[in-house]
VOGU-3710 file (C-alpha; in Angstrom, 3 decimals, decimal comma):
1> xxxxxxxxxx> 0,000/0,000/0,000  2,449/2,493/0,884  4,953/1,826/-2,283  1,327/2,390/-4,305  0,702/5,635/-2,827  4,712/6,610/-3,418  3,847/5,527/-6,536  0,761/7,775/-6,920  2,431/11,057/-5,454  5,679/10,988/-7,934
11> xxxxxxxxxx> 2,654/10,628/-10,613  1,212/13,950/-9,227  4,039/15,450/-8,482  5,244/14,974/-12,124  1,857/15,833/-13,918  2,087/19,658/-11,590  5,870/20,027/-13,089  4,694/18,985/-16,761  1,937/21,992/-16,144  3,884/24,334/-14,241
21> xxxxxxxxxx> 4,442/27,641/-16,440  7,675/28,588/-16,750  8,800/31,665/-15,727  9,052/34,746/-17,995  9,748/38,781/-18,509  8,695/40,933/-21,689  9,241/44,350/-21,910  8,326/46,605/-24,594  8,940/50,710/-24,928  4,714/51,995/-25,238
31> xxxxxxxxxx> 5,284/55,510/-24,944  8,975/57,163/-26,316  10,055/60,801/-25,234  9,906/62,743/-29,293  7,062/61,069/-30,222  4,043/62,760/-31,823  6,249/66,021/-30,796  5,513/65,471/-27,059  8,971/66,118/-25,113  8,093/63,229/-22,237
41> xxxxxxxxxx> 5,510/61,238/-21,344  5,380/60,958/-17,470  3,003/59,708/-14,929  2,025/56,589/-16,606  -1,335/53,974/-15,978  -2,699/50,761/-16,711  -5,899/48,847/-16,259  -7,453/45,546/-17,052  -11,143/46,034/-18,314  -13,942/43,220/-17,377
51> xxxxxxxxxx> -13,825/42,303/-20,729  -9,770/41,697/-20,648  -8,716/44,842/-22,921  -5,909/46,903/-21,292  -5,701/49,896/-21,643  -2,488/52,049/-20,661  -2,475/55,751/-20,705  0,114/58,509/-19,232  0,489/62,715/-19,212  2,030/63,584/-22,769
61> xxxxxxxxxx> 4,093/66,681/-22,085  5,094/69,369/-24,936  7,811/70,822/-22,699  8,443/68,943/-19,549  7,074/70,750/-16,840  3,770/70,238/-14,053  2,715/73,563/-15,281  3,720/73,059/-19,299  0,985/72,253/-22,222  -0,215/68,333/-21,259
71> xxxxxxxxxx> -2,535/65,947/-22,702  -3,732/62,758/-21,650  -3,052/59,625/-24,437  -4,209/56,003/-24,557  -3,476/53,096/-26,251  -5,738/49,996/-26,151  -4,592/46,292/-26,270  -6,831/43,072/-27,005  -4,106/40,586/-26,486  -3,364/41,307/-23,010
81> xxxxxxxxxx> -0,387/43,695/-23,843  1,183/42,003/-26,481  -0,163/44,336/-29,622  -0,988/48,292/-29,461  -3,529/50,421/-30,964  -2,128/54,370/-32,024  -1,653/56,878/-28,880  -5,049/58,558/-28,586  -5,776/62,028/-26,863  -8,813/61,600/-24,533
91> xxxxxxxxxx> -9,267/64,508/-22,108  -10,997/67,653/-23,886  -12,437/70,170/-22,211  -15,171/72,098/-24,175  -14,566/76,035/-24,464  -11,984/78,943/-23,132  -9,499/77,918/-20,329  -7,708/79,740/-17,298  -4,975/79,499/-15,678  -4,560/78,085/-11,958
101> xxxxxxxxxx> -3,213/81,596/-10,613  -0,991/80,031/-7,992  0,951/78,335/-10,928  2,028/81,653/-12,385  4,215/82,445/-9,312  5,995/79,568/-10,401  9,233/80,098/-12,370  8,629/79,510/-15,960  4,947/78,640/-16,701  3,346/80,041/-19,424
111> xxxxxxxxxx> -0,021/81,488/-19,039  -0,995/80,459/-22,456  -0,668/76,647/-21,459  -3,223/74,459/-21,179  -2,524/71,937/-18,393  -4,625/68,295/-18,392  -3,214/66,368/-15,339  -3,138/63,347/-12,979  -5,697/60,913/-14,685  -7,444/58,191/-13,371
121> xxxxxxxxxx> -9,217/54,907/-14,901  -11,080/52,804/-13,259  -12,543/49,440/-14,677  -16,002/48,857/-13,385  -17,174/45,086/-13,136  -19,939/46,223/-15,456  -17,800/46,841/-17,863  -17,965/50,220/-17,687  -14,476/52,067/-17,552  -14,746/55,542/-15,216
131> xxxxxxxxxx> -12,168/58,312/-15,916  -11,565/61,307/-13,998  -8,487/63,786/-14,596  -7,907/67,366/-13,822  -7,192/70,747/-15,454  -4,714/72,835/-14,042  -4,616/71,584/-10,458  -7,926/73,550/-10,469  -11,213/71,590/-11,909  -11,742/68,428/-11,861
141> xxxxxxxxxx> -13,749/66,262/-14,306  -15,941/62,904/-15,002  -16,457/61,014/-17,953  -16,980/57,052/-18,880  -16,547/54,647/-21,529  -18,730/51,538/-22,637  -16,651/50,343/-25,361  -13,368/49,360/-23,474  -11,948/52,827/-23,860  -12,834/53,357/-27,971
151> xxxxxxxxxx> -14,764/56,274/-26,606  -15,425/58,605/-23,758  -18,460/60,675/-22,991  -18,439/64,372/-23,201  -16,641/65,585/-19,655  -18,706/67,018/-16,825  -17,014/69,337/-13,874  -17,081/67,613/-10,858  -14,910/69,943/-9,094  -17,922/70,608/-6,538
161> xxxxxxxxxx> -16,756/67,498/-4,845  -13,897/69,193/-3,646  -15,980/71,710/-1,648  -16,251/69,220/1,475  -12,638/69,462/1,907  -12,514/73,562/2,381  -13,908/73,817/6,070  -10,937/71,769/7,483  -8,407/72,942/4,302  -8,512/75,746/2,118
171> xxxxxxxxxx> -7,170/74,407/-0,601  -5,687/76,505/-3,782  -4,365/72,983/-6,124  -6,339/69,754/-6,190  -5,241/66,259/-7,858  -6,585/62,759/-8,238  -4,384/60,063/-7,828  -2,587/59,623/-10,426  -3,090/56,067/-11,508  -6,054/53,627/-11,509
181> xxxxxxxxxx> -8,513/53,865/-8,558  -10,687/51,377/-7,192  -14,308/49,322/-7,064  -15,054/48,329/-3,675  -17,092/45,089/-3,233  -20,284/47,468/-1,932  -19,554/49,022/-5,585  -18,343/52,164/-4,316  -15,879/53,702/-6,384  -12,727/55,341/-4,997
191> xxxxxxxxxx> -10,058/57,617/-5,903  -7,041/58,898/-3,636  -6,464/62,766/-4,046  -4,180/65,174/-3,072  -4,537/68,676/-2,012  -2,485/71,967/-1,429  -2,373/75,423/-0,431  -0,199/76,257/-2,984  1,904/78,499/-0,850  5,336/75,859/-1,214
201> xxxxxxxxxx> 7,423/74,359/-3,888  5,972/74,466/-7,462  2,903/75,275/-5,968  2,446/71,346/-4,896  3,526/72,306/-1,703  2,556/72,011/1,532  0,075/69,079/0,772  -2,863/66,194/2,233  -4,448/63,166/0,713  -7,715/62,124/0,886
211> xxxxxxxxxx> -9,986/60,072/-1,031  -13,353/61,555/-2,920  -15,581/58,655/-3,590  -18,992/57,803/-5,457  -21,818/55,431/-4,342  -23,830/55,867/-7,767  -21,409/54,644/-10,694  -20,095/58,059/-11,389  -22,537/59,903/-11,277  -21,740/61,821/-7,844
221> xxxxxxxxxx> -18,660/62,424/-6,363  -17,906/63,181/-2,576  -15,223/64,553/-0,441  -13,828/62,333/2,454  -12,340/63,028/5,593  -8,181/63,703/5,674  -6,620/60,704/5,599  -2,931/61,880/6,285  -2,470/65,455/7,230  0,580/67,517/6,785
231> xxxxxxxxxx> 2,600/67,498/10,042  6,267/67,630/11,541  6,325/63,832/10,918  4,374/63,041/7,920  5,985/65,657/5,615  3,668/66,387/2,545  1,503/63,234/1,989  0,152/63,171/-1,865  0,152/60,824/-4,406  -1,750/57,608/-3,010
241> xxxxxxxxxx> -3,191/54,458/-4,105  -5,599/52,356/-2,720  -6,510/48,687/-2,370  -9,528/46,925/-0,700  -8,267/44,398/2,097  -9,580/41,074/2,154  -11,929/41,995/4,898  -13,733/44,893/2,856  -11,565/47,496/4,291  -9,521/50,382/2,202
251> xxxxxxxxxx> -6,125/50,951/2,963  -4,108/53,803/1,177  -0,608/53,703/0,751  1,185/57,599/0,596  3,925/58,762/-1,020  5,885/61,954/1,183  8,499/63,506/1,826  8,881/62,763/5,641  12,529/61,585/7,242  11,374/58,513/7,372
261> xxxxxxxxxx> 11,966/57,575/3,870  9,130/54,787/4,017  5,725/54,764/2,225  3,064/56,096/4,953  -0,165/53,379/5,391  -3,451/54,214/6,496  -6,918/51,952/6,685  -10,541/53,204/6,964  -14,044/50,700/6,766  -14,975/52,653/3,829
271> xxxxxxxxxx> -12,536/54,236/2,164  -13,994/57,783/3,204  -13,868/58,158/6,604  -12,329/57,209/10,314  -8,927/56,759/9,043  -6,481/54,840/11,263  -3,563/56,697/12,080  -0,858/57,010/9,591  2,315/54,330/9,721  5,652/54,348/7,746
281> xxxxxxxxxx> 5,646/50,490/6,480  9,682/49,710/7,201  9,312/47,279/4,472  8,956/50,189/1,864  11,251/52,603/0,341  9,917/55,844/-0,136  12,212/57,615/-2,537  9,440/60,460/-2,907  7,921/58,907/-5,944  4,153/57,317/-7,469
291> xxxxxxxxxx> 4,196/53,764/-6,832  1,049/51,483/-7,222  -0,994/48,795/-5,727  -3,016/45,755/-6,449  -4,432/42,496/-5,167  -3,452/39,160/-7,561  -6,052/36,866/-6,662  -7,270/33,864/-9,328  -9,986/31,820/-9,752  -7,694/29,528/-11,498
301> xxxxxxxxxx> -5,463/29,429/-8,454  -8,089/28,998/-5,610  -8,403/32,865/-5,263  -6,057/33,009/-2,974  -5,090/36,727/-1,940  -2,225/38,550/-2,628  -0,912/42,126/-2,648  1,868/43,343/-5,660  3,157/46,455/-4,712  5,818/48,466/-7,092
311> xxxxxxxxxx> 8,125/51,478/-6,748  11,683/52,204/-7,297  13,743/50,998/-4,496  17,212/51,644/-4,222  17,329/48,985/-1,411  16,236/45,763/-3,229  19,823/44,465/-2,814  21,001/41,024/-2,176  22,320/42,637/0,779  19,377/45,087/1,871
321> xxxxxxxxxx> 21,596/47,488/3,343  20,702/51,123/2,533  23,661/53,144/0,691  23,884/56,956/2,246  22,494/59,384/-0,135  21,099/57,077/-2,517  17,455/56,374/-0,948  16,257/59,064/-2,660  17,540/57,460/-6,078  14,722/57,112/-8,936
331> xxxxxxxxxx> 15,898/53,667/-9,543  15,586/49,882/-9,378  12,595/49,786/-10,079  11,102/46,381/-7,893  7,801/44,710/-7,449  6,926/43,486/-3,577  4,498/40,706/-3,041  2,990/39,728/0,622  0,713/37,143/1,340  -0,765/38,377/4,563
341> xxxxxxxxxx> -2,569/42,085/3,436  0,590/44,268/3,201  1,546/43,627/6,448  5,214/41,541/5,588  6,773/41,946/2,261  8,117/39,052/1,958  9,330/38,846/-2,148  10,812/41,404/-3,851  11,813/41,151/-7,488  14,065/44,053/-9,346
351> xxxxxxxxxx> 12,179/44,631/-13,044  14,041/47,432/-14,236  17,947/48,157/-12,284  18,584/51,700/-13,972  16,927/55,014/-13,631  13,070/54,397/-13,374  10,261/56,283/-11,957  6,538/56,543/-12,187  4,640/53,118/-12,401  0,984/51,682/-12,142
361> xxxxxxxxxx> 0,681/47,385/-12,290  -2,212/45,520/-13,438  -3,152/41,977/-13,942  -4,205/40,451/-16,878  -6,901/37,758/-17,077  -4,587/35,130/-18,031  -2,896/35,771/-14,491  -0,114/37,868/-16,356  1,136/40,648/-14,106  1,509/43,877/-16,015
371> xxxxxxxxxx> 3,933/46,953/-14,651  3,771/50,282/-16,720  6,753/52,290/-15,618  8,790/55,468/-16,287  12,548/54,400/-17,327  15,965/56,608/-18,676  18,871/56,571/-20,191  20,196/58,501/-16,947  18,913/59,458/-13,807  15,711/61,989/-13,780
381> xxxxxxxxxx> 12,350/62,848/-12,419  10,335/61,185/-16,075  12,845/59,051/-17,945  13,100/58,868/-21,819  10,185/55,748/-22,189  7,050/54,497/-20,597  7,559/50,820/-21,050  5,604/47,971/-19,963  6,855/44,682/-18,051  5,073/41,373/-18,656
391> xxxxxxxxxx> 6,040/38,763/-16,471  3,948/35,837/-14,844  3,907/34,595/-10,810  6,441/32,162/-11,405  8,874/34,778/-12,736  8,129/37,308/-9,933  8,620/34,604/-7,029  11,534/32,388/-8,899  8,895/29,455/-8,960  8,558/29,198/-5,310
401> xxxxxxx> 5,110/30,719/-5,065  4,142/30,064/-1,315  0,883/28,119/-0,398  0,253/30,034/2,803  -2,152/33,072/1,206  -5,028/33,503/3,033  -7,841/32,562/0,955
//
């Protein structure tokens, strides 16, 4: 009996290694600084529609700067990244534009600019994908596809939404994420914003996050409480992304500038209000720079839950130690994966070694894991390309995928 069921185990064993995909990384340049006469492309996205289309957009800059002339472009793929459509513009704001006045303190901007920044997709179980982006760090706007991002409805202002924050801060610039935001299992849809008084650096500075959120598929939008106030310690919180936890609750993960060096965590019920108080997560470099969030959970693998998390990390060294003066280094661009809600960290994989910068990460249907990200030929704040990494589980975790994810 027992040399039977030996026999029966090295027959499983071998029918899981005959099936086991083997590991693999594609990259490919989407988005290169020259073209269509755009000087960079910076502050890239990427999301997975119900129907399986990504879609990958980013800010396509004529000059450079936060303040310069910017569009928003897309480009659509059917095969799950392998194959792009043409780089579309799809932000347009209907008649005469004005400039934020706090940017034209700032050394440089043009008053003649028109400034489309810090969009946000999300894709809607419905299939429906929700877009909001902003127009000079002033208004902020709505609009929707139904076709898997062929077409967007004509923009409406939702900048009203940002009227609940003004009793507890007065604030002069306003931004949405950037990068994708999030469908809570209630439905509610959520985007991470940050906030300013305009009164500091570039006139980004000094700065909150929050969330503004909808509970009608788009059709209103409403102001949270702060998450993560501006204090001696947590040192102008703004770009943040967001992830449901397994147990329905939101947690937002904050880029700053604090001493710390370390992203900044913070968890509410709902994604709106009673946030917990902020943390620094040791386990993450904060090298004041976007990084993104998402869960990797399969029906094809049991749904267990997982978090990806990406940035670049000058630490992700076989060595870990932390070289003075290079933590705030726009390089090395790693993913993270934990098994247990973001609390450990316990993989970390290095996609991209040189300069890199902005990034968003997606999964594909298939289970591929897909990381949009800022890269140059030398060290700077966009890079020269927005290129995308495909890679699959077995890549990111060298084939030893751990069984212990909570289901």
């Amino acid at each position: 009996m027992r040399s039977l069921l030996l026999r029966c185990l090295v027959v499983v064993l071998s029918f899981h290694t005959a099936f086991a995909a083997e590991p693999f990384i594609e990259k490919s340049d989407l988005f290169t600084a020259g073209d269509g006469g755009y000087k960079i492309f910076h502050i890239p996205g990427i999301v997975v529609t119900a129907k399986g289309t990504v879609l990958a957009w980013c800010e396509a800059r004529k000059k450079g700067g936060d303040w310069d002339q910017i569009e928003i472009v897309l480009r659509r793929s059917t095969d799950e990244g392998k194959t792009w459509s043409a780089m579309k513009s799809i932000a347009n704001v209907p008649g005469p534009k004005t400039k934020n006045p706090f940017s034209l303190a700032v050394k440089g901007v043009d008053p003649h600019d028109v400034t489309y920044n810090n969009p946000v997709l999300i894709a809607d179980r419905d299939g429906t994908v929700h877009m909001l982006f902003c127009l000079e760090y002033m208004r902020c706007f709505y609009q929707r596809s139904t076709d898997d991002g062929e077409s967007w409805s004509t923009p409406v202002e939702i900048t009203s939404a940002f009227n609940g924050f003004q009793s507890t801060y007065p604030w002069k610039v306003l931004a949405t994420g950037p990068d994708h935001g999030i469908q809570l299992k209630t439905g509610r849809l959520v985007v991470p914003v940050w906030l300013s008084t305009a009164t500091g650096g570039n006139a980004h500075r000094p700065s909150v996050t929050a969330t503004i959120f909808s509970d009608d598929q788009g059709k209103t939008w409403h102001a949270s409480e702060i998450a993560v106030p501006c204090t001696d310690e947590w040192i102008n919180p703004n770009e943040t992304v967001a992830i449901e936890l397994a147990d329905g609750r939101v947690m937002l993960n904050v880029r700053s500038e604090s001493k710390a060096h370390r992203r900044l965590v913070t968890i509410s019920k709902d994604g709106a209000t009673n946030w917990s108080t902020p943390k620094f997560d040791d386990a993450l470099l904060e090298p004041i720079c976007m990084a993104s969030i998402i869960r990797y959970s399969l029906a094809q693998d049991g749904g267990k839950n997982r978090i990806l998390f990406c940035n670049p990390d000058s630490l992700s060294r076989a060595d870990g130690k932390e070289e003075p003066g290079k933590t705030r280094d726009r390089r090395n661009f790693s993913v993270k994966l934990s098994y247990d809600e973001g609390r450990t960290w316990p993989v970390t994989r290095v996609v991209e070694p040189g300069p890199s910068m902005y990034s968003d990460i997606a999964v594909a249907k298939s289970g591929a894991i897909l990381c949009l990200y800022g890269r140059g030929l030398k060290p700077g704040f966009a890079g020269d390309f927005i290129t995308l990494a495909r890679f699959n589980l077995e890549w990111l975790t060298d084939g030893r995928d751990t069984a212990g994810a909570s289901k």
